[in-house]
N, C-alpha and C positions, 0 to 999 in steps of 0.2 A: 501440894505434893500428890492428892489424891487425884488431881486433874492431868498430872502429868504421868501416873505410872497406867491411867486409864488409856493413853495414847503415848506410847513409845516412841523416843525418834526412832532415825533410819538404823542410827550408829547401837540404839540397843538390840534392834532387829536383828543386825548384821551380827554382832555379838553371839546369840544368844545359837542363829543357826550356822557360826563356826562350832560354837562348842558343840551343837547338836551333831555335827558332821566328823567328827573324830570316834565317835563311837560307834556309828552308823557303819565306818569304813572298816572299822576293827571286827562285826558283827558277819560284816558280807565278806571279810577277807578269809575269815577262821569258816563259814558256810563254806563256800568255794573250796577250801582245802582238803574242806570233810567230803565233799562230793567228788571230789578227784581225786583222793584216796593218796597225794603224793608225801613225797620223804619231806623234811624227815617226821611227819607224824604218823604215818604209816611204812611199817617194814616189811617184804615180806616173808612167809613161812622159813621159809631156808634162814634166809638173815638172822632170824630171831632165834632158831633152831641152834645157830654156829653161835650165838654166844651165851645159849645157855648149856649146850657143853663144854664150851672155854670155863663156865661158871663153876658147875660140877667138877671138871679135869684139871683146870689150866691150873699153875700155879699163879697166888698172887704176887701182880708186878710184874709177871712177865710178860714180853713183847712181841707182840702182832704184826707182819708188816703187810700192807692192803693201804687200795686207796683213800684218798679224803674222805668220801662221803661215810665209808665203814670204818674210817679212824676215828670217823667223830661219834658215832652211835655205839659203837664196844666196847669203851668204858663206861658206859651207862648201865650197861647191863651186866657185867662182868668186870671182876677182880683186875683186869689185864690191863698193860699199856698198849700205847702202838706205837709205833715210828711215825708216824704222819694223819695229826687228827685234826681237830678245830683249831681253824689258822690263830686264834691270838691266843689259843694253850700250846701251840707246840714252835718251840723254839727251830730259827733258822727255817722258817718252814717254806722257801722260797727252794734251799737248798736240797730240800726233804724231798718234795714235791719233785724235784728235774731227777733226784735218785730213785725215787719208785716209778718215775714215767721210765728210765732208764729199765733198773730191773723189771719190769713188765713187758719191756718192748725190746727188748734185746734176748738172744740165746748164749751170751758170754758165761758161762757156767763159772768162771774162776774170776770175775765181777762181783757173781752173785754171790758165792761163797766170800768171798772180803766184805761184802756190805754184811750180809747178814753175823759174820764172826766179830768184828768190828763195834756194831751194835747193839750184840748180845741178843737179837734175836730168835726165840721161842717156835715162831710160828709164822706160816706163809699162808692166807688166808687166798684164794683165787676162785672169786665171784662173777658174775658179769661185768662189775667195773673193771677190775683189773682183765680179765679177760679184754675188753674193750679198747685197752690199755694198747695189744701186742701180743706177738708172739708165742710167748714164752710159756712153756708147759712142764709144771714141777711134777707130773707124770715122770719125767727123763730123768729129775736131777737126781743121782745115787745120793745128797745129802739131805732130803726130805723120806718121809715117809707120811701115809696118807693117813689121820686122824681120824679125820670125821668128812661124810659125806651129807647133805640134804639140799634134793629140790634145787641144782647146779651149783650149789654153793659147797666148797671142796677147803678144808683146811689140812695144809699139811705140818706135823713139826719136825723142826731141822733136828737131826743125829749127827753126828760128830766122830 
């Protein structure tokens, strides 16, 4: 036994720098994210801004509508739902997704007003994704009003 762990075969070689190579990758992949500074481990100012006055103001439970990447980071930080967050927490979310690419890309105001009445939503959150998104500027719509502003990140909530 002692002659043979003194000289390994090939297959415990192999072995031992698979296992070594799982943590190596995990090591350089979380480096690399820290040096590029991307989402979602890094937010920026604005971002973080809007849902710590959702935290302060918003009521709990209530509903955000914005896209994926900020549906999925404002319940983390804040009391609030969204309409469209982390695809295997938000139900239907195939159908979610083609309704805020809609509402964000469209100027149909009486659209907009049925989705948001409909789903009981709070809040129109317009970021640069959603800006991104389309046209649409809840500047015009008489059913918003403007909340909170920081660093282009613009939340408004619906009045009724």
């Amino acid at each position: 036994l002692r002659a043979r762990l003194a000289r390994p075969g090939l297959g415990a070689v192999a072995l031992v720098a698979l296992c070594a190579g799982t943590p190596a990758m995990l090591v350089l992949g979380t480096v690399a994210t820290v040096l590029h500074g991307a989402t979602p481990i890094f937010h920026s100012a604005g971002e973080v801004s809007v849902a710590e006055w959702l935290t302060r103001n918003g009521a709990t439970g209530e509903v955000v509508l914005c896209e994926q990447a900020s549906g999925s980071f404002l319940p983390a930080w804040s009391p609030v739902r969204v309409y469209l967050g982390h695809g295997s927490e938000t139900v239907n979310v195939a159908a979610k997704q083609g309704d805020v690419e809609r509402f964000y890309g469209s100027t149909d105001d009486g659209w907009h007003e049925e989705l948001l009445r409909r789903n009981g939503v709070g809040f129109v959150l317009h970021g640069p994704g959603e800006r991104a998104l389309g046209p649409y500027d809840p500047r015009t719509a008489e059913y918003l009003t403007s909340a909170f502003s920081s660093e282009g990140w613009e939340l408004y909530e619906v009045v009724w």
